[in-house]
Residue frames as qw, qx, qy, qz and C-alpha x, y, z in Angstrom:
[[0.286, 0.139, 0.504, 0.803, 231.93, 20.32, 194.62],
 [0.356, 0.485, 0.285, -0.746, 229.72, 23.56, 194.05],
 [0.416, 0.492, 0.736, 0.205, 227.43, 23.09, 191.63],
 [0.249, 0.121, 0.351, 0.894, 227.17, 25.97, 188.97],
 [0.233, 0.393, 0.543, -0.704, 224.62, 28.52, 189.37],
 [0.244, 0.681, 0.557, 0.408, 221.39, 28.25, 186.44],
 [0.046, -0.032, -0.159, -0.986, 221.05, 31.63, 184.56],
 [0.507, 0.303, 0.233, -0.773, 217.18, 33.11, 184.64],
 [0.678, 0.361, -0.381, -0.515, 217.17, 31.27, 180.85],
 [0.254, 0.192, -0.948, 0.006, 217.79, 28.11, 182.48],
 [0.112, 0.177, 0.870, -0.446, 215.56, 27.99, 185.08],
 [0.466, 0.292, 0.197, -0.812, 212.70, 29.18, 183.21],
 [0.552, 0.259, -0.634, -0.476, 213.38, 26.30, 180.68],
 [0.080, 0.175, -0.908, 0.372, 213.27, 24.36, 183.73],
 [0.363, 0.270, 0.584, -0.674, 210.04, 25.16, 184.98],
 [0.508, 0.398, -0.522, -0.558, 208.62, 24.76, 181.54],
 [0.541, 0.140, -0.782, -0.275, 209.99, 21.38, 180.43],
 [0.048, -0.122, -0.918, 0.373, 208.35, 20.35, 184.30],
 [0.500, 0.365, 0.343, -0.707, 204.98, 21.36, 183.57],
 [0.572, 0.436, -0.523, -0.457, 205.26, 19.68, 179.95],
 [0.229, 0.261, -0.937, 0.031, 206.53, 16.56, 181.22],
 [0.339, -0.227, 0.487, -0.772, 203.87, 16.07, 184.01],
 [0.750, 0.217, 0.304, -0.546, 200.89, 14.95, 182.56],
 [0.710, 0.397, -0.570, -0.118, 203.30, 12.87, 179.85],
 [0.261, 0.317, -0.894, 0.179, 204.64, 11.08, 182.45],
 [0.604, 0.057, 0.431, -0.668, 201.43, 10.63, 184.86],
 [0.720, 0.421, -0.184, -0.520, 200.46, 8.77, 181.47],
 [0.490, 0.421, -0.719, 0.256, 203.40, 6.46, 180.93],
 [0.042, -0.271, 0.842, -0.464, 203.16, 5.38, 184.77],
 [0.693, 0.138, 0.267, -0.656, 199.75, 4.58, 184.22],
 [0.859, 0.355, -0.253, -0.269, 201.01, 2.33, 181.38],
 [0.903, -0.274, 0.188, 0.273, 203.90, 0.50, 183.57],
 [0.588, 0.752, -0.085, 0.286, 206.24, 2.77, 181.26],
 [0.548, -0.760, -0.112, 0.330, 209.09, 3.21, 183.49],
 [0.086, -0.875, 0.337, 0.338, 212.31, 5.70, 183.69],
 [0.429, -0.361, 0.639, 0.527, 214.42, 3.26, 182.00],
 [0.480, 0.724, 0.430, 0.247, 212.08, 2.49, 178.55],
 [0.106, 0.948, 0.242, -0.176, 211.97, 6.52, 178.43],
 [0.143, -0.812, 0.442, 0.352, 216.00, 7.05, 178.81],
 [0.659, 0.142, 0.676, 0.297, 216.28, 3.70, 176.02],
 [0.443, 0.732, 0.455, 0.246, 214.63, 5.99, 173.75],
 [0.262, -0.942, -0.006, 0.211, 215.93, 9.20, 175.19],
 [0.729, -0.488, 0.328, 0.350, 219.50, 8.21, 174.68],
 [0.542, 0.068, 0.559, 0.624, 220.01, 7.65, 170.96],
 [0.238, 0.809, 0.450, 0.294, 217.74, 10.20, 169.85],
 [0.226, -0.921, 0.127, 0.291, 219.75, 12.78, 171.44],
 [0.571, -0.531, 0.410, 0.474, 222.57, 11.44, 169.36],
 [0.403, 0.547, 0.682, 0.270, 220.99, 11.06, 166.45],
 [0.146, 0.891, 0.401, 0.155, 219.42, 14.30, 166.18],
 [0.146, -0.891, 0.135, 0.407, 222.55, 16.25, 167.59],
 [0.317, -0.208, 0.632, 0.676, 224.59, 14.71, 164.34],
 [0.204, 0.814, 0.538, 0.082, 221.15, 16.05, 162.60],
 [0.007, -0.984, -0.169, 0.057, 221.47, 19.55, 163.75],
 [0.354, -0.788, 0.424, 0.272, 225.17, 20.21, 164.52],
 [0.678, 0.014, 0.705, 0.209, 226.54, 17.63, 161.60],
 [0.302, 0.785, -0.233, -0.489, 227.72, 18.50, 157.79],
 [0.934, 0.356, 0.035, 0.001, 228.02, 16.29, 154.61],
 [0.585, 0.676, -0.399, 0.206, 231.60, 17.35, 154.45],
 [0.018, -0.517, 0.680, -0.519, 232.85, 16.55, 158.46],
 [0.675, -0.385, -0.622, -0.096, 231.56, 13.58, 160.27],
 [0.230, -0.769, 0.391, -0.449, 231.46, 14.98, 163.87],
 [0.263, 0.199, -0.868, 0.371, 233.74, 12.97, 166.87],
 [0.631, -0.466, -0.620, -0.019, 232.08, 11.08, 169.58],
 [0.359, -0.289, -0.312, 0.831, 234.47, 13.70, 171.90],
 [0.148, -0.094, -0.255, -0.951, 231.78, 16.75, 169.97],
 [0.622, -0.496, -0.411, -0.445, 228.30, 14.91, 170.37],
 [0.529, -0.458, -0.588, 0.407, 229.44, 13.62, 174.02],
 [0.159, -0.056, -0.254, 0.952, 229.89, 17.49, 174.75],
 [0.485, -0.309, -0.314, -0.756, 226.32, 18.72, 172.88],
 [0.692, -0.287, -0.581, -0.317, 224.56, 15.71, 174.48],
 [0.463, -0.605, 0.395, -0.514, 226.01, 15.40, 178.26],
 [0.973, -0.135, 0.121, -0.145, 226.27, 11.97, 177.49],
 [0.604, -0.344, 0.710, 0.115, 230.03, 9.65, 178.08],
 [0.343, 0.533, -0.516, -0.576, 231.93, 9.57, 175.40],
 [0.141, -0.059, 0.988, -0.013, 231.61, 5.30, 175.71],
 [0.438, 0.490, 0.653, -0.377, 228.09, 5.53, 175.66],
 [0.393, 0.715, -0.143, -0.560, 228.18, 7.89, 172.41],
 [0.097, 0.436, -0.808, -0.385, 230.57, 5.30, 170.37],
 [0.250, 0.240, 0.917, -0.196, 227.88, 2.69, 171.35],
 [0.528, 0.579, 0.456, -0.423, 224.93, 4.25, 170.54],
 [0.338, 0.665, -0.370, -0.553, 226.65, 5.50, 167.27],
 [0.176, 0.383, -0.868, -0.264, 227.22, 1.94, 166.31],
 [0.386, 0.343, 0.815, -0.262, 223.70, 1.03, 167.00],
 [0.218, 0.543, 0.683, 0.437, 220.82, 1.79, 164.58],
 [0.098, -0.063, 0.109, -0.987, 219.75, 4.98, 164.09],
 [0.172, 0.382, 0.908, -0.010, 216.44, 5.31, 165.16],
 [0.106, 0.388, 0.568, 0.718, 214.04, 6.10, 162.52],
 [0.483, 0.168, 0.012, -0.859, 210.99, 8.69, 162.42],
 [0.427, 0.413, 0.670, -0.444, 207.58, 7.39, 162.39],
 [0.085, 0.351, 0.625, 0.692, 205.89, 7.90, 158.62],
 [0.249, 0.020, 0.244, -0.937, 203.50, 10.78, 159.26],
 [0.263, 0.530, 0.752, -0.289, 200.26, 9.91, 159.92],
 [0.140, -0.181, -0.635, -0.738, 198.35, 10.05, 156.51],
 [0.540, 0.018, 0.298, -0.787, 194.51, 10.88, 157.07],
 [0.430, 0.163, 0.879, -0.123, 192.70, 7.64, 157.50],
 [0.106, -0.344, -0.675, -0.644, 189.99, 6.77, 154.27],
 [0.398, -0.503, -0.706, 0.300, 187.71, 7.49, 157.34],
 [0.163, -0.591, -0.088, 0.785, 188.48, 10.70, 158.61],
 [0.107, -0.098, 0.508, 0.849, 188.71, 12.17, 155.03],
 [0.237, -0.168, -0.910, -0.294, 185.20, 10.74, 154.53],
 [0.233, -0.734, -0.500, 0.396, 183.40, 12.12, 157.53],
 [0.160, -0.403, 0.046, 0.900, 185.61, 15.52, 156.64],
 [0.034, -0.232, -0.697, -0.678, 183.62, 15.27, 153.07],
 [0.224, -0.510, -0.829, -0.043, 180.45, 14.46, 154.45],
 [0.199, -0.834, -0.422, 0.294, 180.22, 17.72, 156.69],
 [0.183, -0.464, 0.134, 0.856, 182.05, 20.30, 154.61],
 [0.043, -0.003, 0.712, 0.701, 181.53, 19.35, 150.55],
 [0.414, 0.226, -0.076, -0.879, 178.25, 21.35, 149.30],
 [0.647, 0.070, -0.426, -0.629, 176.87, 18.37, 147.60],
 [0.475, 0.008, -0.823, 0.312, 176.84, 16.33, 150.53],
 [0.014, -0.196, -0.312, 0.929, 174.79, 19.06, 152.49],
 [0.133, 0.619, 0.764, 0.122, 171.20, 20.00, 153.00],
 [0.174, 0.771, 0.315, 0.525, 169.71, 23.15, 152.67],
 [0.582, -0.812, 0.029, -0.041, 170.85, 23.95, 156.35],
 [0.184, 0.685, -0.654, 0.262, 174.49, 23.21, 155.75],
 [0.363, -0.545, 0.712, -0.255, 173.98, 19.75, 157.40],
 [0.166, -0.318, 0.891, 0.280, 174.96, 16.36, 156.51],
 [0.602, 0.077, -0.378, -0.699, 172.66, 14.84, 154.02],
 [0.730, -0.167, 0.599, -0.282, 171.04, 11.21, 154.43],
 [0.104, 0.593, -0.666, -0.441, 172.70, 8.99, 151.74],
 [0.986, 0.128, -0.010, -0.101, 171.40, 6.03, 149.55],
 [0.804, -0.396, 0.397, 0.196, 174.11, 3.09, 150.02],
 [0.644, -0.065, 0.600, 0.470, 174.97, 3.06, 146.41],
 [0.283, 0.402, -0.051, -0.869, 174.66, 5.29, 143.32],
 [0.455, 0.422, 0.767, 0.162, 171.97, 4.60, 141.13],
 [0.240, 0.920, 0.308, 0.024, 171.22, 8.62, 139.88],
 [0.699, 0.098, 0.006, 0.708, 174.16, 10.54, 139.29],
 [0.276, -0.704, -0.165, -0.633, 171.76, 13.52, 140.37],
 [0.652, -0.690, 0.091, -0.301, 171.64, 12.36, 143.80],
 [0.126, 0.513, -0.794, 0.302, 175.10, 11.99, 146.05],
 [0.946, -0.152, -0.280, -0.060, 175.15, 8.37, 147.42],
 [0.654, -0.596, 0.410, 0.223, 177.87, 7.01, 150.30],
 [0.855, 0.209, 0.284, 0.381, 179.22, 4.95, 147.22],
 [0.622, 0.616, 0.064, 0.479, 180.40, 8.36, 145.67],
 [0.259, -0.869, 0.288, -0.307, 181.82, 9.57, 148.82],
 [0.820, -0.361, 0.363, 0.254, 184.09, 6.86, 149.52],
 [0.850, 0.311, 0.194, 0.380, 185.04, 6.96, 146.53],
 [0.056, 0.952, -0.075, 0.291, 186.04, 10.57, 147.20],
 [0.472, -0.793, 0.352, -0.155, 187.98, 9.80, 149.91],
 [0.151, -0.451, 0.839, 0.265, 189.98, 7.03, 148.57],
 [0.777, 0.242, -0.533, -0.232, 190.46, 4.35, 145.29],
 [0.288, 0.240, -0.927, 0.013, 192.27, 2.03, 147.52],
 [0.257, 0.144, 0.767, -0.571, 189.33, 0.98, 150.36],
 [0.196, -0.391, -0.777, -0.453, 185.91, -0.48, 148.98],
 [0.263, -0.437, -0.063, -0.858, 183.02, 1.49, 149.77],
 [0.817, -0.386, -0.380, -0.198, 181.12, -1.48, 152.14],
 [0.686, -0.162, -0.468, 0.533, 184.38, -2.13, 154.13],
 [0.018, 0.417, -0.013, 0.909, 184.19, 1.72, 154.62],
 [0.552, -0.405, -0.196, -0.702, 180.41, 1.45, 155.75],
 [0.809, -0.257, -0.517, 0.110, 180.73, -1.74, 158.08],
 [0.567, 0.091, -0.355, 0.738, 183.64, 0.40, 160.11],
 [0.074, 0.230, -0.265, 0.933, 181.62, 2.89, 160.89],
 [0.687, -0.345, -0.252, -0.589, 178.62, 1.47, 161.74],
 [0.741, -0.253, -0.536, 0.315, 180.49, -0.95, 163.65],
 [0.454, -0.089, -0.438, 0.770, 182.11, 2.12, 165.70],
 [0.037, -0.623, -0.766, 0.154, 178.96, 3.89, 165.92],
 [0.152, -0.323, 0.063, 0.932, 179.49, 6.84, 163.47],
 [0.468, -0.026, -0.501, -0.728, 176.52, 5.96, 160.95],
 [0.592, 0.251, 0.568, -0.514, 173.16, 4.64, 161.39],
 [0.020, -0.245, -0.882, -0.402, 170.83, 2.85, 158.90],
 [0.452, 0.037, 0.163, -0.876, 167.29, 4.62, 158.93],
 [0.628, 0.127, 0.764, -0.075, 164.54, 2.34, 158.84],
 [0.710, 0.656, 0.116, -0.228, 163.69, 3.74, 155.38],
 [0.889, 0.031, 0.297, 0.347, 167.63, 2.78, 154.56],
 [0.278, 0.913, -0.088, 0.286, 169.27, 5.73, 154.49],
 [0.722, 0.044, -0.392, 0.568, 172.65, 6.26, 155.52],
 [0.346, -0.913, -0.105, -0.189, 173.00, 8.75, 158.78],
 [0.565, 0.257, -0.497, 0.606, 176.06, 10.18, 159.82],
 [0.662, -0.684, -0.269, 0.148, 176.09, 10.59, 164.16],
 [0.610, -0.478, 0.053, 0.630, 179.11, 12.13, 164.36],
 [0.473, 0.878, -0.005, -0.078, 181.02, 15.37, 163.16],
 [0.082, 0.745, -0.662, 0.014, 184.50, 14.36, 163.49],
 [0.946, -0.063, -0.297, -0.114, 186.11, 10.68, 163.49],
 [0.572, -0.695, 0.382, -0.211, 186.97, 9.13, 166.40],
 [0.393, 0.464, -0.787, 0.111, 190.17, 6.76, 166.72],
 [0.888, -0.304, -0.214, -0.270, 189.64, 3.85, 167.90],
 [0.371, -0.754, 0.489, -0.232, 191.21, 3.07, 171.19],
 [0.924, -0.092, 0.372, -0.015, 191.58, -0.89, 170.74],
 [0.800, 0.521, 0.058, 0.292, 193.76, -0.14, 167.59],
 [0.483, -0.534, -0.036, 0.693, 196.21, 2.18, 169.10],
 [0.238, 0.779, 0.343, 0.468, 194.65, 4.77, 166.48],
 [0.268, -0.962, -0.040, 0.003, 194.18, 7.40, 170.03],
 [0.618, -0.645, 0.198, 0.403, 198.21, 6.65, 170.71],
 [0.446, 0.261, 0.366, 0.774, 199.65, 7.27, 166.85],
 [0.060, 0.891, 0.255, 0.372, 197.26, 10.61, 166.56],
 [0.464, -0.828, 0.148, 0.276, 198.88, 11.68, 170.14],
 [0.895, 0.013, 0.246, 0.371, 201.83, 11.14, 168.76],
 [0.443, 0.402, 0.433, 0.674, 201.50, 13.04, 165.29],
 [0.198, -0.929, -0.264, -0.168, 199.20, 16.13, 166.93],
 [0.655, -0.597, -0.025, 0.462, 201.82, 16.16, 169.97],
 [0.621, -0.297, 0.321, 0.651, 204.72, 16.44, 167.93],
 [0.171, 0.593, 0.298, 0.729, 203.27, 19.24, 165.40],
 [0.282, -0.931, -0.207, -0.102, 202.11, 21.19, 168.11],
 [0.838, -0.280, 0.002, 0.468, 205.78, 20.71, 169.44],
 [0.248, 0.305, 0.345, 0.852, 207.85, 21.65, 165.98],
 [0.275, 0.585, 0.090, 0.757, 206.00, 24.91, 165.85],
 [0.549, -0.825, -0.016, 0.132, 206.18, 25.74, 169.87],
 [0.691, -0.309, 0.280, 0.590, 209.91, 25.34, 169.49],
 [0.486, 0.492, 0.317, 0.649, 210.09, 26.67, 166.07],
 [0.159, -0.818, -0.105, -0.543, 208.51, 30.12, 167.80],
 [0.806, -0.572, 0.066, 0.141, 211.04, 29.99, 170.48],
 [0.652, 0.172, 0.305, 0.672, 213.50, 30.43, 167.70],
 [0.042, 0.729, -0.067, -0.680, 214.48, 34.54, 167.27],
 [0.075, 0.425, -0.488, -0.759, 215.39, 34.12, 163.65],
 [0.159, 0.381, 0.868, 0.275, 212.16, 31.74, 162.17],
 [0.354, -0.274, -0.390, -0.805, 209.19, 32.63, 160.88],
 [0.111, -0.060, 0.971, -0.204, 206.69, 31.73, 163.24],
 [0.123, -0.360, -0.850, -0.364, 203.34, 29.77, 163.33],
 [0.349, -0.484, -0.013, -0.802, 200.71, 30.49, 164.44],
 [0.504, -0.197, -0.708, 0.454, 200.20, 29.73, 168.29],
 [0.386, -0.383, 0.193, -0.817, 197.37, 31.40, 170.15],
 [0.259, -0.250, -0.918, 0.163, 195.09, 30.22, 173.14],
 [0.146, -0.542, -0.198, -0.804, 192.40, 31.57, 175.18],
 [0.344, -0.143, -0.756, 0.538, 192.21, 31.52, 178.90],
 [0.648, -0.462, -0.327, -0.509, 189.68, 31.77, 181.67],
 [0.316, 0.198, -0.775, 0.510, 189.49, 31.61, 185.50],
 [0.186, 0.135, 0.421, -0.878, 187.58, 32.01, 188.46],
 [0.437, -0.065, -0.698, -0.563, 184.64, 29.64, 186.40],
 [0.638, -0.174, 0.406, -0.631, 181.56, 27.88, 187.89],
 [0.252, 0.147, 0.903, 0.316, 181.08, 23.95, 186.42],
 [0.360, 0.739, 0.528, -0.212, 177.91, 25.84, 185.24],
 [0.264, 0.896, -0.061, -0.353, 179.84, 27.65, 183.09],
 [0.460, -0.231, 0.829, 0.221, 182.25, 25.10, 182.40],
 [0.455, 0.134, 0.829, 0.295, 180.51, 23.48, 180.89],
 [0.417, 0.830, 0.294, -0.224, 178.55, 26.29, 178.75],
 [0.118, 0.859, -0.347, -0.357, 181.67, 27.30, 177.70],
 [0.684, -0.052, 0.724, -0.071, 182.28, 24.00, 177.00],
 [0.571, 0.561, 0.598, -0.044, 179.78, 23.48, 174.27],
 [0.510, 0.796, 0.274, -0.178, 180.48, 26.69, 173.02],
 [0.150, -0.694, 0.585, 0.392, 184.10, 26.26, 172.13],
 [0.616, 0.122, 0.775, -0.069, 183.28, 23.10, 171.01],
 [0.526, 0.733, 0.431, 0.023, 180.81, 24.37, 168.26],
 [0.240, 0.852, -0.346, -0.311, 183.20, 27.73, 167.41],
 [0.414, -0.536, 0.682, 0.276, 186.16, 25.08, 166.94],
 [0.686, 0.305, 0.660, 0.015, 184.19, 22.91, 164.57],
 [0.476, 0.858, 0.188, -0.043, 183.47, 25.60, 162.35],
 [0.015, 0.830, -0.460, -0.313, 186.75, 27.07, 162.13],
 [0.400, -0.261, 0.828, 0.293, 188.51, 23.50, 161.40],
 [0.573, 0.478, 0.666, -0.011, 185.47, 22.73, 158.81],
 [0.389, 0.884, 0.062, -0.251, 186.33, 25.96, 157.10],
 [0.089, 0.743, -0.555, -0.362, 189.67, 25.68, 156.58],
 [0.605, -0.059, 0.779, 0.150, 189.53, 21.73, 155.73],
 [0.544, 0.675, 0.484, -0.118, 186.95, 23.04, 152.64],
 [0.078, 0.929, -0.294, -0.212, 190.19, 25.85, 151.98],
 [0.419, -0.507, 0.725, 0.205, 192.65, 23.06, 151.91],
 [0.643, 0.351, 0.679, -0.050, 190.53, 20.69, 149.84],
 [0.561, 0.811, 0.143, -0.084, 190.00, 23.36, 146.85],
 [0.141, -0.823, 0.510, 0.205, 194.30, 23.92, 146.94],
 [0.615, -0.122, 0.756, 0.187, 194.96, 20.21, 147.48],
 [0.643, 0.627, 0.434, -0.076, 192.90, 20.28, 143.94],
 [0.394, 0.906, -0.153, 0.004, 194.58, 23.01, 142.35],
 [0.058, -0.778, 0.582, 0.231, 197.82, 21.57, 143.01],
 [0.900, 0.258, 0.323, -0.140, 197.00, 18.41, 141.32],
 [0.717, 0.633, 0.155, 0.248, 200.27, 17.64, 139.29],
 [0.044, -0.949, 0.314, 0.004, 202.37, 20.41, 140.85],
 [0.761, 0.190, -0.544, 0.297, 206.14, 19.00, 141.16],
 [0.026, 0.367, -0.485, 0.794, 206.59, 21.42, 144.58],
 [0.579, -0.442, -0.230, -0.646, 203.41, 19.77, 146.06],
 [0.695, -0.039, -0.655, 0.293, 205.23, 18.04, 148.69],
 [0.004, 0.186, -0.560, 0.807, 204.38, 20.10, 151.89],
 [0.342, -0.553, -0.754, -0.096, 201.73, 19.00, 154.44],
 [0.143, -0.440, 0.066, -0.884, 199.43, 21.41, 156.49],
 [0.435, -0.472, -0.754, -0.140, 198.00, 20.83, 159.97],
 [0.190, -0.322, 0.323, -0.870, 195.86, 23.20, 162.48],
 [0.381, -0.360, -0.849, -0.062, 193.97, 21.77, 165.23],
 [0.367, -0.607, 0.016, -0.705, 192.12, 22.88, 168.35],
 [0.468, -0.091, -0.823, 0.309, 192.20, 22.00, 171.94],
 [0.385, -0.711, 0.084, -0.582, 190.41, 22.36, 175.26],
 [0.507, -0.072, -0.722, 0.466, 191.47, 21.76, 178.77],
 [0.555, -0.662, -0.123, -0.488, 189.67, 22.45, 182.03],
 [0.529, -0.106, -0.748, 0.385, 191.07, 21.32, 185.36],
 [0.494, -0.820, -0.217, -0.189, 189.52, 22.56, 189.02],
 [0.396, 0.674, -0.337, 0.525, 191.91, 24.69, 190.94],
 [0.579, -0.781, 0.114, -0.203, 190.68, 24.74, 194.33],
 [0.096, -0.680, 0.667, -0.288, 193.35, 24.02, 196.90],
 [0.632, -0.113, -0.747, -0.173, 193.13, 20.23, 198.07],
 [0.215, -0.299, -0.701, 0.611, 192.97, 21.72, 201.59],
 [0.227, -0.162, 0.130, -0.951, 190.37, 23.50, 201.20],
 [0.324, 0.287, 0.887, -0.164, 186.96, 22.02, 202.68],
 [0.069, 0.260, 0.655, 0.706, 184.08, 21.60, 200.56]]
């Protein structure tokens, strides 16, 4: 049987979704994840999501429709349809943590005269002078301010000064790998970066924004200067707009339409091209 020749717009989605996959799977085999887990999950979510997209409140589509969309046997489709659907994740809410660090290096009265993080008494006693106590409480009613402070000192984002001030070591908080914090953020990052790749892939959306900046033909001596200084531009940009979001989040205080979430991050990647035959 000949096989059907791909069109240019196949094979270029081809070459794509193998350069996407790569380093996801590389990952997964590292974790014993194998092909079958992947197509467990793979399976129903294709059905799922094509009676999502292709599906109407007034037709219920046939198992002889989604087996076409999906590629998948029409036996397999009546099955899966008569399994649970499986659910979406709850977005990842910012942690009392994160929020809390985000305070600490953006909000003016947290800030010294340089625009960097103050050193904080543990508790308020002046309502003149900002204290950790009234920054947790910024960041959330439901977490006590100590259980706050213990967490990061335990994960080595604050210090104690000997004169008992509170020192913050870090400008961004770090997920903690032992909690599977690093594998829910992948997750939630991943899969926004995703939605608005795809979405801008779409001719008739609006799209996001989606820029990068590239570099070749580097020394590690520049590496790693450039390094630092992406590093430091990235901060600033994400600190500005977190202070933009913050004064909105405020002003919609109350709204009944306030139900849309906003996220923009930053990456960097570096890898060494040489050939692997070349000598060194």
């Amino acid at each position: 049987m000949v096989k059907p020749a791909k069109s240019s717009d196949e094979e270029h989605l081809i070459q794509a979704l193998t350069r996407l996959l790569r380093p996801l799977l590389r990952y997964l085999l590292t974790k014993g994840f194998t092909y079958i887990r992947l197509i467990q999950i793979i399976r129903p979510l294709y059905v799922a999501l094509a009676e999502e997209e292709y599906g109407n409140n007034q037709q219920t589509l046939s198992d002889s429709r989604i087996s076409v969309l999906t590629g998948l046997a029409r036996r397999y489709v009546k099955e899966l349809r008569q399994s649970p659907v499986p659910s979406d994740p709850a977005t990842l809410k910012a942690s009392p943590s994160t929020k809390l660090i985000a305070e600490w290096i953006t909000n003016p009265r947290f800030l010294d005269k340089r625009g960097a993080p103050r050193k904080l008494d543990r508790l308020k006693t002046d309502h003149s002078i900002p204290s950790f106590e009234e920054l947790a409480n910024i960041a959330t009613s439901d977490v006590r301010s100590r259980t706050l402070l213990d967490d990061l000192i335990e994960k080595g984002m604050i210090e104690e000064t000997p004169r008992g001030k509170l020192k913050l070591l870090t400008n961004a908080y770090k997920p903690d790998r032992h909690a599977n914090e690093l594998v829910d953020y992948f997750g939630q990052h991943i899969h926004d970066h995703l939605a608005a790749a795809t979405n801008n892939l779409q001719e008739n959306n609006s799209p996001f924004f989606e820029r990068s900046a590239f570099q070749d033909r580097l020394s590690p001596e520049s590496l790693e200067a450039l390094k630092i200084f992406s590093d430091d531009q990235a901060m600033k940009m994400l600190k500005a707009v977190y202070t933009r979001a913050s004064e909105l989040s405020e002003t919609d205080k109350g709204k009944t339409d306030n139900t849309f979430r906003f996220r923009i991050g930053a990456y960097c990647y570096s890898e060494d091209e040489k050939p692997a035959s070349d000598p060194d």
